[in-house]
BALOBA-1460 file (C-alpha; in Angstrom, 3 decimals):
// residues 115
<rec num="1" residu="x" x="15.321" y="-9.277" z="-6.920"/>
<rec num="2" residu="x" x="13.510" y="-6.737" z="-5.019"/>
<rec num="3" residu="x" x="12.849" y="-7.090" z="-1.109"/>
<rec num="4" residu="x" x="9.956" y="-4.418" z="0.022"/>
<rec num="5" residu="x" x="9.505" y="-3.756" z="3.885"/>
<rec num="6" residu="x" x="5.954" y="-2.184" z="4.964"/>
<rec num="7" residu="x" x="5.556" y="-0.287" z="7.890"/>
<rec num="8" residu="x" x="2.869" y="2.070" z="9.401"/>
<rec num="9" residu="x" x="0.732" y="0.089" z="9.757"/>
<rec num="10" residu="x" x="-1.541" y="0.040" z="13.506"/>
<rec num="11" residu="x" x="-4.681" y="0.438" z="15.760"/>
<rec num="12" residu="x" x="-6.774" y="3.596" z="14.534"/>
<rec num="13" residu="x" x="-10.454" y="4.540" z="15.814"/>
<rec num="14" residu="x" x="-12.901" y="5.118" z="12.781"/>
<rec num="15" residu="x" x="-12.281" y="8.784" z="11.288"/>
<rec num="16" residu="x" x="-8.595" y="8.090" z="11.550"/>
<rec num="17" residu="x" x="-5.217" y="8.285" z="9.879"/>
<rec num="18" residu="x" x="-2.481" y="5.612" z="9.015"/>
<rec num="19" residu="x" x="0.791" y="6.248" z="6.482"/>
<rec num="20" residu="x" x="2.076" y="2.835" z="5.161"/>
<rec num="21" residu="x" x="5.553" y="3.160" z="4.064"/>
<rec num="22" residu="x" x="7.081" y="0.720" z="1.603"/>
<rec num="23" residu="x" x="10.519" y="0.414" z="1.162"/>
<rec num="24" residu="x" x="12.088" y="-1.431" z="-1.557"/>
<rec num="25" residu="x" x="15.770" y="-2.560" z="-1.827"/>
<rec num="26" residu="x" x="16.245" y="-1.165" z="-4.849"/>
<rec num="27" residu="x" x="15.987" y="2.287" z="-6.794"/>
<rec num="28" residu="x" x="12.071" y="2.027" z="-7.296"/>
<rec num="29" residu="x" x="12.680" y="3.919" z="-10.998"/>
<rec num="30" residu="x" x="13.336" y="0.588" z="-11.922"/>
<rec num="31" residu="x" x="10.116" y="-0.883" z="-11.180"/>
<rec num="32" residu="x" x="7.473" y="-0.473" z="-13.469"/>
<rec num="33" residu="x" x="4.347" y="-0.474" z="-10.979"/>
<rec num="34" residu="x" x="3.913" y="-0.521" z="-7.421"/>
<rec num="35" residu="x" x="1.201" y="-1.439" z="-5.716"/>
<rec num="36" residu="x" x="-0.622" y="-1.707" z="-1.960"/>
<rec num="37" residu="x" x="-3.102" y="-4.444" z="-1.508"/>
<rec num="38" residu="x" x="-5.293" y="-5.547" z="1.405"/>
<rec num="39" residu="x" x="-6.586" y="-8.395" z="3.016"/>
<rec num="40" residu="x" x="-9.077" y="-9.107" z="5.257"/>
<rec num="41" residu="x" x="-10.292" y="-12.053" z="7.601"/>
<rec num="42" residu="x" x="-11.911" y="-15.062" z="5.098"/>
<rec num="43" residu="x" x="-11.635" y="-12.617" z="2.595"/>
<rec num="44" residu="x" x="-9.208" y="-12.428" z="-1.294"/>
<rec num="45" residu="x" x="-6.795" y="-10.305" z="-1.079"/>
<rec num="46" residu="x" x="-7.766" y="-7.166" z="-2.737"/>
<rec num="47" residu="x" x="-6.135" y="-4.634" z="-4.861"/>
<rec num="48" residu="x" x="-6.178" y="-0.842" z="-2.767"/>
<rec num="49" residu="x" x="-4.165" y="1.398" z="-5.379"/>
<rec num="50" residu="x" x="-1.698" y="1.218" z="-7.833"/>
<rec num="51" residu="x" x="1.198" y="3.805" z="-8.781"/>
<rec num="52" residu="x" x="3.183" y="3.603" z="-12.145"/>
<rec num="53" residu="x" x="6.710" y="4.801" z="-13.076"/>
<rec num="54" residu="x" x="5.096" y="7.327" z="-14.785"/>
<rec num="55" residu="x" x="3.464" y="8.392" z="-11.898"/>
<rec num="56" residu="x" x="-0.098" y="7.345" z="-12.376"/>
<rec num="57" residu="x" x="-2.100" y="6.368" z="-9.943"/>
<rec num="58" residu="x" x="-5.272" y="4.172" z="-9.732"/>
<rec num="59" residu="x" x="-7.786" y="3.409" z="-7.067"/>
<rec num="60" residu="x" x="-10.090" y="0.716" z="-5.821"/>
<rec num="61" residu="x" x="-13.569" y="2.307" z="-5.516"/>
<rec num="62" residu="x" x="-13.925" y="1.837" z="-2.000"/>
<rec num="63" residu="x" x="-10.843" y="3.569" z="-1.125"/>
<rec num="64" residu="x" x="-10.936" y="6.419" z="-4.170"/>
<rec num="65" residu="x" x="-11.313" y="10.039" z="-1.921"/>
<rec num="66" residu="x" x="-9.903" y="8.726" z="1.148"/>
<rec num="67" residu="x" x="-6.655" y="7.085" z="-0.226"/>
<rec num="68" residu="x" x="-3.689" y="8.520" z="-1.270"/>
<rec num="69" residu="x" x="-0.616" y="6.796" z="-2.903"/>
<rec num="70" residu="x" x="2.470" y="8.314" z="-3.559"/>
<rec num="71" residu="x" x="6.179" y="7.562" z="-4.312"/>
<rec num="72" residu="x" x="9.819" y="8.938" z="-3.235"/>
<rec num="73" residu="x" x="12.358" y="8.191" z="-5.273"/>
<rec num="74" residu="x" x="15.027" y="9.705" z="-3.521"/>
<rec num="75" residu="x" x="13.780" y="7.428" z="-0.455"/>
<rec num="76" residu="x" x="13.517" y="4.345" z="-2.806"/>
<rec num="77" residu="x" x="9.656" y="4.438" z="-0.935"/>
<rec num="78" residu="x" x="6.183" y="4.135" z="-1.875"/>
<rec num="79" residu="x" x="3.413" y="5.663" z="0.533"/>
<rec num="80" residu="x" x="-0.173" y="4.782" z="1.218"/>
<rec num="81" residu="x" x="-1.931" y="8.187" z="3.332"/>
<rec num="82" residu="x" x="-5.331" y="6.596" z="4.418"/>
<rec num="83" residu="x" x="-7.782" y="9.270" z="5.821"/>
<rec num="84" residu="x" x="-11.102" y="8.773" z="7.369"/>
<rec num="85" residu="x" x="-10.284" y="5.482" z="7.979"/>
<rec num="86" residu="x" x="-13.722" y="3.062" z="8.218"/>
<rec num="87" residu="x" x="-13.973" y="-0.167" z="9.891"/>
<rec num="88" residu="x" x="-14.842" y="-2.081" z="6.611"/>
<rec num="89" residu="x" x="-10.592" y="-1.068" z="6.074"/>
<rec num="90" residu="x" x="-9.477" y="-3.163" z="8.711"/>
<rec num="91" residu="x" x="-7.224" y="-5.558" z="6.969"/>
<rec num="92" residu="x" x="-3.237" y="-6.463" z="6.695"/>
<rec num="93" residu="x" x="-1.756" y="-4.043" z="4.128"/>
<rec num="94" residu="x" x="0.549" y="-5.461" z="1.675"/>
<rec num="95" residu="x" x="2.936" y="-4.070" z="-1.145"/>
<rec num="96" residu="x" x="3.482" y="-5.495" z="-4.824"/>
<rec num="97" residu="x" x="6.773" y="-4.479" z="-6.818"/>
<rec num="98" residu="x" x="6.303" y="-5.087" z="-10.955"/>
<rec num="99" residu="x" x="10.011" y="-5.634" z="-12.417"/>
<rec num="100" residu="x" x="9.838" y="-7.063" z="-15.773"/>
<rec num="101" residu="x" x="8.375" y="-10.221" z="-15.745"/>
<rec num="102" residu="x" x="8.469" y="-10.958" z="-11.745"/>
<rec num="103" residu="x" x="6.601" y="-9.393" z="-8.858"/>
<rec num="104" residu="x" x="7.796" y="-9.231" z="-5.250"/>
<rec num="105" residu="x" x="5.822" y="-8.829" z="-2.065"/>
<rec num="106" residu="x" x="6.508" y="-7.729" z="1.373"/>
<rec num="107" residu="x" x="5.503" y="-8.980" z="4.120"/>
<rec num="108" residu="x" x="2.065" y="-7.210" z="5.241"/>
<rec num="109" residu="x" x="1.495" y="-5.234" z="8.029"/>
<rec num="110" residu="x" x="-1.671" y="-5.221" z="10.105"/>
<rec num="111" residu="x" x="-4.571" y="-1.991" z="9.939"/>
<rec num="112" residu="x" x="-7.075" y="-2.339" z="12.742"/>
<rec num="113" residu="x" x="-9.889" y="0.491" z="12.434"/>
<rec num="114" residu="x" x="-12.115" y="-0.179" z="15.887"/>
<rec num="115" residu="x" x="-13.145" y="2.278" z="18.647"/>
């Protein structure tokens, strides 16, 4: 079992930053990706970025140059740093563990990009 707690998450005007934390309850070199997802209003939830245990990283288009992901093992923690934040972003913000065969998910927390 792994439980994952996001945080970070708020009201930003367009141009802005946010830092999404994830916290897992276990050492996250045992999980073989992590992930951060979005969704929006009457929209599918949407794949944002992906970081392996290798430390490779991928990124959803719309998010590639503004969007970093990043890990601390030490802090059992995965990070999402979102620059130039556009409104199309606005969205609750959730992260994926992959351990084995299972994946976990936290419970989302809210990104509002308005002026």
């Amino acid at each position: 079992q792994v439980q994952l707690v996001e945080s970070g998450g708020g009201l930003v005007q367009p141009g802005g930053s946010l830092r999404l934390s994830c916290a897992a309850s276990r050492s996250i070199n045992s999980i073989n990706a992590m992930y951060w997802y979005r969704q929006a209003p009457g929209k599918e939830r949407e794949l944002v970025a992906r970081i392996m245990i290798t430390g490779a990283t991928n990124y959803a288009g719309s998010v590639k140059g503004r969007f970093t992901i990043s890990r601390d093992s030490a802090k059992n923690t995965v990070y999402l740093q979102m620059n130039n934040l556009e409104p199309e972003d606005t969205a609750v913000y959730y992260c994926k563990a992959d351990r084995g065969l299972s994946a976990y998910w936290g419970q989302g927390t809210q990104v509002t990009v308005s002026s």
